[in-house]
N, C-alpha and C positions, 0 to 999 in steps of 0.2 A: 875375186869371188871364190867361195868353195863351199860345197855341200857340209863337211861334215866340222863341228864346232870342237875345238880343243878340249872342251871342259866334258864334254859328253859322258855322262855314268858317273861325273863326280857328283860329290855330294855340293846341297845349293848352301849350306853353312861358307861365309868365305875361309873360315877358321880352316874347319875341317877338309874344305876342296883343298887349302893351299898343302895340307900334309899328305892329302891323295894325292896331289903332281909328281910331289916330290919323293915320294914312295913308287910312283907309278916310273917317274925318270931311270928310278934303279933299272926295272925288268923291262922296259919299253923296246930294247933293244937285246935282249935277251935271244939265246937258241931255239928256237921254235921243235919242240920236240912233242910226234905227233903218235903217242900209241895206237890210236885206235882208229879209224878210216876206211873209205871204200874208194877211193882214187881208186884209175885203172892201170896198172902196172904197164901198160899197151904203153902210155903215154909218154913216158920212160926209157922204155925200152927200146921203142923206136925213132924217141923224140923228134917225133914231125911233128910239124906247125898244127894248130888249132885250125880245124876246119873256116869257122864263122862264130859271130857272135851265140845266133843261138843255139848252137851245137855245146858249147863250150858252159854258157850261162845258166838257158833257160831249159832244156830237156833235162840234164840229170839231177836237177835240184829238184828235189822233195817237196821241200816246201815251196817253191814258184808254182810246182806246177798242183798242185795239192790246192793253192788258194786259190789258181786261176779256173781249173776245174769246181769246184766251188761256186763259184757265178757263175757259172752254165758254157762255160768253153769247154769241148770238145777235146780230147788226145789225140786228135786225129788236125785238130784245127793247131794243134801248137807241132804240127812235124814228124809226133811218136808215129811209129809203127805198129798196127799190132798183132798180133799172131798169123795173122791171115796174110798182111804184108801188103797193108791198107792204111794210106794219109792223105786227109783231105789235100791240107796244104802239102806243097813241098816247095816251096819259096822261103828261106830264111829270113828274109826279109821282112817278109809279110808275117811270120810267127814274132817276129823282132816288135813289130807296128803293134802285134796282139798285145804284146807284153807289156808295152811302152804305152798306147791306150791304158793300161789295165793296173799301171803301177802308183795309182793312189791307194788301192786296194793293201798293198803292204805296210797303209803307215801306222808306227807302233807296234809293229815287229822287228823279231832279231831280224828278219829277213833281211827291211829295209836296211839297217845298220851295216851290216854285212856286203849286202849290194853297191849301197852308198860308198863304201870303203873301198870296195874292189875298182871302182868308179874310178874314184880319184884317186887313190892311191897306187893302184896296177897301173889305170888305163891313162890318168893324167887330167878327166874328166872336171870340169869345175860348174858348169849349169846344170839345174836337175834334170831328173829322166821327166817327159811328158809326149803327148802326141806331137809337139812344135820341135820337138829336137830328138824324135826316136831317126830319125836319117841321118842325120849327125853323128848321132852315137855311134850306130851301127857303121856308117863308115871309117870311122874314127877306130872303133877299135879292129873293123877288118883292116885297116889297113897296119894298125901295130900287130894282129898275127902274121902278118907277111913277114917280119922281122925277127932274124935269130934272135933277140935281145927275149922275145914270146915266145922260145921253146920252152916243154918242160923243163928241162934238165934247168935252164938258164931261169926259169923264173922259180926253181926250188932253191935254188943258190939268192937268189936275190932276195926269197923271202927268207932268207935265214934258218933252210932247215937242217936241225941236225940228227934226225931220224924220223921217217914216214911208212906208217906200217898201212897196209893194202891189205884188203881179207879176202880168201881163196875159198872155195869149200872144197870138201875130201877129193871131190875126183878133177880136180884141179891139175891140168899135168906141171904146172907152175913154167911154163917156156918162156913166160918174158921175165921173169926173176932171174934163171937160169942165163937168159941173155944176158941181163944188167949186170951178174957176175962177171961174165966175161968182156962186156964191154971196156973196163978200166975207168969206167967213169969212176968217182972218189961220193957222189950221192948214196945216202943210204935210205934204198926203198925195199922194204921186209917183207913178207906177206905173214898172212896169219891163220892159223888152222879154223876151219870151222866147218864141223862135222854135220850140220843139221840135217843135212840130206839123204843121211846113212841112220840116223839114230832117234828119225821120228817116223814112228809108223804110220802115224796120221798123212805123212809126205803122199800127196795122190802116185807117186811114179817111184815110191820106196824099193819096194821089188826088185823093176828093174836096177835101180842104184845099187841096191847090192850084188847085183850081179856087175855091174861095171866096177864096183868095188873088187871083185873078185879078181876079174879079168885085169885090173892095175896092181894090186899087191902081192898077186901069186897066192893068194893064202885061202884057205877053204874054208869058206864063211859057212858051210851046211853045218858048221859047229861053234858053240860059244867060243871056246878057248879061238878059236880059227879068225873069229870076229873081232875079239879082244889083239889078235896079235896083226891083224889088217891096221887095226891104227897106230897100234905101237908104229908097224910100217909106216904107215901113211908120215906119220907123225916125226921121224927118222927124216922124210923126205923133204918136209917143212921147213927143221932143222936147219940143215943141209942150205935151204934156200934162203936161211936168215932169221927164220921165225923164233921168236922169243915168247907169245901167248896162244894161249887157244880163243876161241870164242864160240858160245852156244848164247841161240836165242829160240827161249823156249817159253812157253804160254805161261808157266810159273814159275816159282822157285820149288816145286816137291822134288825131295831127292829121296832116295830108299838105300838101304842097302841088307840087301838080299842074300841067303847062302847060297854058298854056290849051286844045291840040287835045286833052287828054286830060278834061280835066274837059268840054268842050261834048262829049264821047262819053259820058261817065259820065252826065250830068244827058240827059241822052237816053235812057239805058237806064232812070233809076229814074224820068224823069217818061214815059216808054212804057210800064212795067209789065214790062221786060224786065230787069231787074237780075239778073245772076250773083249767087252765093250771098255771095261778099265784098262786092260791090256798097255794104251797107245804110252797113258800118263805115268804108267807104273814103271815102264821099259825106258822113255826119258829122267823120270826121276834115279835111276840106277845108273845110267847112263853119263849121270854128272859126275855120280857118285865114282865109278870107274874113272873118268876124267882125271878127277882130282887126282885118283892114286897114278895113275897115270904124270902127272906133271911133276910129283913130289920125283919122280924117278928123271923126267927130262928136265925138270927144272922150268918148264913154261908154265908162265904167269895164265892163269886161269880166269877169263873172264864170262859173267852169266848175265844175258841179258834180259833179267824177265817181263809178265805182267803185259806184252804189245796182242791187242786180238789182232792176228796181221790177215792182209789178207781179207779185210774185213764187206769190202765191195766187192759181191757175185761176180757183177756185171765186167765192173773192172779185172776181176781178175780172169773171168773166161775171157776176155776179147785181148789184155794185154801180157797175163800173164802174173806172175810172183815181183812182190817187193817193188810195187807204183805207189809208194807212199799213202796208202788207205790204211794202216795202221791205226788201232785205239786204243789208248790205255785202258787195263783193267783192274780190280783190287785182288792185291795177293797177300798171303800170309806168310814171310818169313821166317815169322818164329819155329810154327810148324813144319812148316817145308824144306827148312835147311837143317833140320836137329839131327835128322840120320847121317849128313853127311861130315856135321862138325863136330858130331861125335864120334862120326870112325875116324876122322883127319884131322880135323881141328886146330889142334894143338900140335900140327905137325910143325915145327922150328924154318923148315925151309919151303912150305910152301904159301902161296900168295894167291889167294882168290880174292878175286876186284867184283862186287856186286853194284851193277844198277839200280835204277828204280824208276817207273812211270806213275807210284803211287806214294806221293807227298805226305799222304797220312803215316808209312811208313818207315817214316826217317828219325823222328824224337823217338819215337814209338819203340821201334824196332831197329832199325839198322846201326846206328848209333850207339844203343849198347849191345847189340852183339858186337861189335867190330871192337870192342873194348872187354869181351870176353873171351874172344879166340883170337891167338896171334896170326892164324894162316889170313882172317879175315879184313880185306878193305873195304871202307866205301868209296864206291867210283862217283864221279859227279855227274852232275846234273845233264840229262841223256834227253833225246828228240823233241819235246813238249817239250821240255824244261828246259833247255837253254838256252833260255832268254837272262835278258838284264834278272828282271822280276823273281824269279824263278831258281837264279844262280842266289841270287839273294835270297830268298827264303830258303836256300840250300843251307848256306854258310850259317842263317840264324836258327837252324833248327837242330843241327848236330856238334855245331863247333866245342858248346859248353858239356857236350856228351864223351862226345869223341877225340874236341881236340882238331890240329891241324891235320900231324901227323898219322892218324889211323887214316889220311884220306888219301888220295894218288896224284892232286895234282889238276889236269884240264885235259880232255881229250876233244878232238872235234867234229869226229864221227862224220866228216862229210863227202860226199862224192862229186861237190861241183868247187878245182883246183879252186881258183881266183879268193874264194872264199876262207881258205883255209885261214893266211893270216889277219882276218878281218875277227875272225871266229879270239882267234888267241889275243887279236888286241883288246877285245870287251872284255873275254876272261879277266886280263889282267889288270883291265881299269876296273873293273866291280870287286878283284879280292883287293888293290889297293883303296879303294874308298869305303869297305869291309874295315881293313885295317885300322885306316886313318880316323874312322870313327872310335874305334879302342884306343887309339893314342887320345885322342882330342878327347877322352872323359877317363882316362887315366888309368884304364885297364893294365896298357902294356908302354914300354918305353919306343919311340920313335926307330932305335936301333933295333928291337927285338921284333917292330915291326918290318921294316927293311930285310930281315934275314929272313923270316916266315915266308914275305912274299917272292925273295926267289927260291928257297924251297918249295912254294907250292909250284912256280913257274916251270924248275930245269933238276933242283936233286930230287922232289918226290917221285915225276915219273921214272927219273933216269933208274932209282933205287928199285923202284915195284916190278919195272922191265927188264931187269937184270942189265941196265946198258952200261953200268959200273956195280962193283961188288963192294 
């Protein structure tokens, strides 16, 4: 018996599944190469065992706990902590029982797929999850993190990866990077710069951050230039620890670019506390804009992730804090919001900005043909809401005949709970194979030429947009 079906995300044509297999057989075993992520570099660096089931599964995923919150379960009833340093539960067990109770609630999500795969595929798992077999499970799989075979280090190697990038923000002292360097282990776990803490004024605790900016880079932030050369620093420091991109997630895509007497007035106002009400959006819109010059000089891939209202539950975020998965899409305007910036850079030959989306109407529309107006410009794929089956697919049918494969970067998996990661990269690569196989099977493109796309989408587009080969 096993949970999850071989044919899963092919297409139900027997024709066209059979050239999905066999398109899929090419990359099915491919290097798992993961630019973008929020794994914890912790895990790595000190490669100890996995606490428990739900420490590992169900607290840092997003979306588990995002659904289960949703039907009236508590953060406090699944483990979380929150500010105060307050959990109802603290029996893993019984957060394990909540979960396993509550897991019809996933069907029809990536989640489920994902979970499903970590299941059987990590855990060795073959009955499904339900209330009659949440004890089983959870013993089951406590008892394989008691086994070196479940460290990190070991199960990065096993999932086949060949580069894992972590994201840090600026006041990051990066010590478990710094550790993993010195360890001698042969895993490549990157981190990744991202500044938002320092470059949005809106940040309730800004202020201070620049001032802990100050105190880490040596540099005298009471001045634009001073501000400008703190990241250069910071950025130096990332370097140094591996980093290959930046990353900014910001409310939209408006970028500006200001002269300089206007921005050393701007960065005045928001590092005095005197910022006008447009102030917050005009100093992140610059901000990218800097970025960018900034990368064409270190050569870091530039990634912007807009459109998330984050943050978007009060409640949740007074009692637990930033970034519990309450994020919502919003609608943005690319066209206007990126002109300042791709007209001062744009056209720059060596640099690579990778743009997201949460707004689907935005992709034939917009993103598609600018990414085929400016060379610096990629589209990145299908991001939080959108990476589902569904989703990837209206991805690939809404820009390919725009854009092309190539103005695209490839699959990132953007996740913070490990187990899942190559659950994430096996759907990717069953939906752009049955993508594919549908162009072969109605004579678009040749079976060979399919073959080759799909592991370029898989292993040379990120490796190329990440600088991890030239």
């Amino acid at each position: 018996m096993t949970i999850l079906h071989p044919d899963r995300l092919f297409p139900p044509d027997p024709t066209t599944r059979g050239i999905a297999r066999e398109i899929f057989s090419q990359i099915q075993n491919a290097p798992i190469i993961s630019p973008h992520g929020h794994c914890d570099p912790a895990w790595f660096a000190t490669n100890a065992h996995f606490s428990d089931p739900s420490e590992l599964l169900i607290k840092p995923d997003h979306y588990v706990v995002r659904m289960l919150i949703s039907q009236g379960l508590q953060f406090e009833d699944l483990g979380i902590v929150s500010l105060g340093g307050e959990a109802t539960e603290t029996d893993p067990r019984e957060v394990w029982r909540k979960f396993a109770r509550n897991y019809y609630l996933f069907s029809g999500t990536p989640t489920r797929l994902w979970m499903d795969y970590s299941f059987q595929e990590v855990f060795g798992l073959t009955q499904p999850l339900g209330v009659k077999t949440a004890d089983l499970y959870y013993d089951h799989i406590s008892e394989r993190l008691t086994q070196d075979a479940y460290r990190p280090r070991a199960l990065y190697e096993r999932f086949g990866i060949e580069m894992l990038a972590t994201t840090e923000g600026a006041l990051d002292p990066l010590d478990h990077h710094r550790t993993l360097q010195q360890s001698g282990w042969d895993g490549v776990v990157i981190t990744t710069y991202r500044p938002d803490e320092v470059t949005d004024p809106d940040n309730e605790t800004f202020a201070t951050n620049l001032d802990r900016f100050a105190d880490i880079t040596g540099c005298n932030l009471d001045t634009w230039a001073g501000y400008l050369d703190a990241h250069r620093k910071r950025r130096t420091d990332f370097r140094a620890a591996g980093a290959v991109a930046t990353d900014h997630g910001v409310p939209s895509p408006l970028t500006a670019d200001l002269n300089l007497a206007d921005c050393i007035e701007l960065y005045a106002r928001v590092r005095g506390g005197q910022a006008n009400a447009g102030d917050p959006a005009l100093f992140r819109a610059q901000m990218l804009t800097e970025m960018a010059r900034m990368s064409i000089d270190d050569r870091m891939t530039m990634q912007i992730h807009p459109g998330s209202h984050r943050n978007y539950n009060h409640d949740v975020f007074r009692r637990f804090g930033r970034d519990r998965g309450f994020d919502i899409p919003r609608k943005v305007n690319f066209i206007d919001g990126l002109a300042p910036l791709l007209n001062a850079v744009g056209n720059e030959p060596d640099l690579r900005i990778v743009v997201f989306t949460l707004d689907e109407t935005t992709l034939s529309r917009e993103l598609a043909p600018l990414t085929g107006a400016f060379p610096a410009l990629y589209l990145g794929p299908s991001w939080w809401f959108l990476d589902a089956p569904d989703g990837i697919k209206r991805f690939r049918e809404a820009v390919t005949e725009t854009a092309g494969f190539y103005n695209t970067v490839g699959f990132n998996d953007d996740t913070r709970a490990f187990p899942s990661l190559p659950a994430r990269h096996d759907m990717a690569r069953r939906l752009d194979a049955a993508f594919l196989a549908e162009r072969v099977a109605d004579h678009r493109m040749s079976e060979t030429e399919a073959h080759q796309i799909a592991y370029d989408l898989t292993v040379t587009l990120p490796r190329q947009t990440y600088r991890l080969i030239d």
